[in-house]
N, C-alpha and C positions, 0 to 999 in steps of 0.2 A: 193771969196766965192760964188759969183754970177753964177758959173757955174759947182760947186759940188753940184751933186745930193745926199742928205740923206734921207734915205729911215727909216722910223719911224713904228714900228711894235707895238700893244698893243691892246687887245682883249677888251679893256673897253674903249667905242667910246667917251665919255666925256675925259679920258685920253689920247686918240688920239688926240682929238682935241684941246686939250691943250698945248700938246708936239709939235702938229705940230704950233700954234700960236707962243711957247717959240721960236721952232727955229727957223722962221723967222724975229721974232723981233731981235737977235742974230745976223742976219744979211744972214742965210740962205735960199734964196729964192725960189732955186729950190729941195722943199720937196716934198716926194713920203710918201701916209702911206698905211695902211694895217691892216687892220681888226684880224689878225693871223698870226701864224708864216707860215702857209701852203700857205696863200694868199699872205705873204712878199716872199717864196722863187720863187711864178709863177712870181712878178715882177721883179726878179733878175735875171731871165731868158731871159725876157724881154726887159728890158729896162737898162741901166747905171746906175748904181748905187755905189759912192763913200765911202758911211760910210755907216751903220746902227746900227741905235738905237732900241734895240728892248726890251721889259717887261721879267724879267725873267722867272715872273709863269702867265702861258696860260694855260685856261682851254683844246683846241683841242692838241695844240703840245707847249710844253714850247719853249722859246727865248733860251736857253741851248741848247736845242733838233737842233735848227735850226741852231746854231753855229759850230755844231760839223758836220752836212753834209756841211756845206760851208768850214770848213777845208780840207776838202777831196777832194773839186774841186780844181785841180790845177789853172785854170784859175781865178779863183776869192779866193784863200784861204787865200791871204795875204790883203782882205780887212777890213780896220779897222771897228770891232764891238763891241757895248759897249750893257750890260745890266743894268737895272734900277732895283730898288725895293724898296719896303721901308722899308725894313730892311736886308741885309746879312749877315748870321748866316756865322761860319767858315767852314762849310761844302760847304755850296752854295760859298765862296771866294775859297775852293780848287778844286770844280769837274770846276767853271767856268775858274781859272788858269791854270788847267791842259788840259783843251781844249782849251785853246789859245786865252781868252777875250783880246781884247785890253785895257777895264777899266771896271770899274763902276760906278755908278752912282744911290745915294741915292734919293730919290722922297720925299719931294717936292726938284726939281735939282737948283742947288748951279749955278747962270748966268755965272759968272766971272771963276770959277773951270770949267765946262764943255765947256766954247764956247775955253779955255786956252786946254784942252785936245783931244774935235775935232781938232781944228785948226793943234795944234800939229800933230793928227794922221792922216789929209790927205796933210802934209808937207812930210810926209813920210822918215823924219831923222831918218837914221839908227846910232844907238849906235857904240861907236866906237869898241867894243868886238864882233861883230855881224858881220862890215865892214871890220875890220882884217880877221876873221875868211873865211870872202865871198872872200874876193882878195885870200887869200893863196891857197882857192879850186880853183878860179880860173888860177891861178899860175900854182898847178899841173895838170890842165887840160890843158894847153898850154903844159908840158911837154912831157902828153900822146902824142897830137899829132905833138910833134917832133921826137916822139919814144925813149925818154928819161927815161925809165920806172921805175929806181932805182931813176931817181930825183924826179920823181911825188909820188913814197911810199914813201919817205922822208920825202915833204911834209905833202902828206893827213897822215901820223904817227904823224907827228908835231902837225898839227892840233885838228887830236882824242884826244889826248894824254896831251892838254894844262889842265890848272887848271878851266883857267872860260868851261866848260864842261856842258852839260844839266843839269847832276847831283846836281852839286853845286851850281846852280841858284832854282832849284828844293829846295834843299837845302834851301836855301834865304828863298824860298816864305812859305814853311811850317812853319819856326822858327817866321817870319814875319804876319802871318797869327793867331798864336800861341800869341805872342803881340797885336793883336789887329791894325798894321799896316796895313789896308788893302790892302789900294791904291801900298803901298811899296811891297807886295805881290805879286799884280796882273805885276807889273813891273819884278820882278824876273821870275815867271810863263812865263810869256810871253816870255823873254831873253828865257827861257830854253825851249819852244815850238818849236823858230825859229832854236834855235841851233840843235833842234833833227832832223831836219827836213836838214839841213846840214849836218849832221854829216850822217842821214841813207843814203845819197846822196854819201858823200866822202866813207864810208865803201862799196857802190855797189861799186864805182869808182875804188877803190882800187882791188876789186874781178876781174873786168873786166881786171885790170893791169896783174894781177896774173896768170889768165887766157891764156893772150898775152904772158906773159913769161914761159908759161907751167906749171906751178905749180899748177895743179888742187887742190890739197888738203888746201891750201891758199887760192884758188878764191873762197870753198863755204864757207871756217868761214868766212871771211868777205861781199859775199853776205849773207849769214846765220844771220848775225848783224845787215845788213839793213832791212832785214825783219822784224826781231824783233822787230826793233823800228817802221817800218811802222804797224805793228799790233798794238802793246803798242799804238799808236798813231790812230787805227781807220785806217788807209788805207790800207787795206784788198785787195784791185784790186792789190798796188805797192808791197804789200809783194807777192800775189801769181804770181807778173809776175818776179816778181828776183828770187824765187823759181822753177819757169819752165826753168829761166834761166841756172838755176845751171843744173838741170834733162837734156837738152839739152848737158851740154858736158860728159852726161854719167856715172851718179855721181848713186851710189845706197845705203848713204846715208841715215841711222835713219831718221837723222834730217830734211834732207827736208823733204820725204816722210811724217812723223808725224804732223809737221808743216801743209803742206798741207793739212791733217787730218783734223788739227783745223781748218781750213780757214773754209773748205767746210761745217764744222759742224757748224759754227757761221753763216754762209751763208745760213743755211737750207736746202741744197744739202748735205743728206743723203746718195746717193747712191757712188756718186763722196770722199766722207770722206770715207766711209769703204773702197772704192778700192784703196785710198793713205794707208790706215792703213795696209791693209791685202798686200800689198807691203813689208811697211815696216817689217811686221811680220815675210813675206819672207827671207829677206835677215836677220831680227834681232831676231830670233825667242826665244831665251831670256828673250826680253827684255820685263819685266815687265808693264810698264805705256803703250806699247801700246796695250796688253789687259787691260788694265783698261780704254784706252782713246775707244775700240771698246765696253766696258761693258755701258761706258757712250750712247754710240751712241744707242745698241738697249733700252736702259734708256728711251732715249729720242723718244723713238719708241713703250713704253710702251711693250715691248716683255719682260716682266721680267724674263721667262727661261731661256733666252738667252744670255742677260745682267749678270745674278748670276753666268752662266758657264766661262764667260769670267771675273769675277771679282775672282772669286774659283780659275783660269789658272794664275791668274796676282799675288795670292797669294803661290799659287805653287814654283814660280817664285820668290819670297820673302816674306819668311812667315811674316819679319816684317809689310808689307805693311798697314798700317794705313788708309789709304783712303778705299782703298779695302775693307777692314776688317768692317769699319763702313758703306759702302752702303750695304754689304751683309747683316746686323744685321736692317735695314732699309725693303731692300726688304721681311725679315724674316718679321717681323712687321707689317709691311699692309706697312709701311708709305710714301713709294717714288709709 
């Protein structure tokens, strides 16, 4: 323990310094703290850092807020972080499980429960559903390059395809959450973070197979997959770079193009969204949601002429269109 760094986050400097006494008497001696979560992420840049402990409600940036960009670093996404509080409603157990807490932890903290859940989470034992799952990907990656290519989709299929799935651990932690099982919660959640994170890795895998063996129209649903879930999941960089991947072998493709739509809209690149949309337009000219995904865009540009014309074209397009239907009666309105 002597030479894991924990790095202890919490905007109320009494409760810093208390957190940081608790966990050295525990037996942690080489502690980092921080003032905020903005001040904890310069030190993680910085310097080494093992675990962190951090407060879940911050006035500047909540310990949520900072969890979820430390998921996103490959480099440091898989280090164990716990938040505290003193009390967690079911909501804060599910937006924290769905981001990929390693636990929590109720204030005033339990000695004997938290130094047994650190210790734990920088032993860094992988479950044995996790450890299966990582050798099989590894497996079909030795496949790929023996140029095995039917043995490696057999595999990464096996794998997608088994029961324990993000899904069903997802599954776990809401029914567990739902009981009042916290802790059992945050362990399902978790299972089903690492496995998605697997899983969007094996469905690129498999796209790239696909690919190798010429079957374009295979390599983008399953790059298509991985994106998905690196979006669902906040990694916005890995889905728009498997998405250029796909456009590279010449693909013209709704789905990406749309897709990319979204990236660049959640990204605040404006101009880069309309020019994937009005793509897709091109070749899909059709197709409904993406004049409603371009009505959103000048929405968000406050252009409401131009927004109402492109939600009017998306209903043209189907007149059941329900979304449509309700931002046009909105822009009528004053109210958007």
């Amino acid at each position: 323990m002597d030479n894991k760094h924990i790095l202890i986050i919490d905007d109320r400097l009494n409760n810093l310094k208390h957190l940081e006494i608790f966990f050295q008497d525990l037996g942690f001696k080489q502690t980092l703290t921080a003032g905020g979560a903005d001040d904890g992420w310069v030190i993680m840049k910085q310097k080494k850092v093992d675990c962190v402990i951090s407060a879940y409600e911050m006035k500047e940036m909540s310990g949520l807020a900072l969890l979820k960009i430390i998921r996103k670093e490959d480099v440091i996404s898989d280090i164990p972080f716990f938040l505290t509080d003193e009390a967690f409603t079911k909501i804060k157990v599910i937006k924290a499980g769905q981001t990929g807490v390693t636990g929590l932890f109720v204030v005033p903290l339990n000695d004997k429960l938290v130094k047994e859940k650190v210790l734990c989470a920088l032993k860094n034992e992988t479950e044995p559903v996790l450890e299966d799952a990582k050798q099989a990907f590894a497996q079909a990656v030795e496949f790929i390059e023996k140029k095995e290519y039917s043995k490696a989709l057999t595999v990464f299929s096996n794998l997608v395809d088994q029961k324990d799935n993000p899904e069903y651990y997802f599954n776990i932690g809401y029914i567990k959450t739902s009981q009042g099982k916290h802790g059992e919660a945050i362990e399902a959640f978790s299972m089903a973070t690492r496995l998605d994170k697997l899983f969007a890795k094996a469905y690129e895998e498999m796209g790239r197979v696909y690919k190798l063996m010429g079957d374009l129209k295979k390599a983008e649903e399953y790059m298509q997959l991985a994106a998905e879930i690196y979006m669902d999941t906040n990694k916005i960089g890995s889905a728009e770079e498997v998405l250029n991947e796909i456009l590279e072998s010449g693909t013209d493709s709704l789905n990406v193009f749309n897709t990319l739509g979204v990236i660049f809209r959640k990204k605040g690149d404006i101009k880069l969204a309309l020019g994937h949309y009005q793509k897709a337009l091109r070749v899909h000219p059709d197709e409904p949601y993406i004049y409603y995904n371009i009505g959103r865009l000048y929405l968000d540009m406050k252009q409401m002429g131009e927004a109402k014309s492109y939600f009017e074209q998306a209903l043209e397009k189907d007149s059941g269109f329900e979304e449509a239907k309700q931002v046009i009666k909105a822009i009528d309105l004053g109210i958007v």
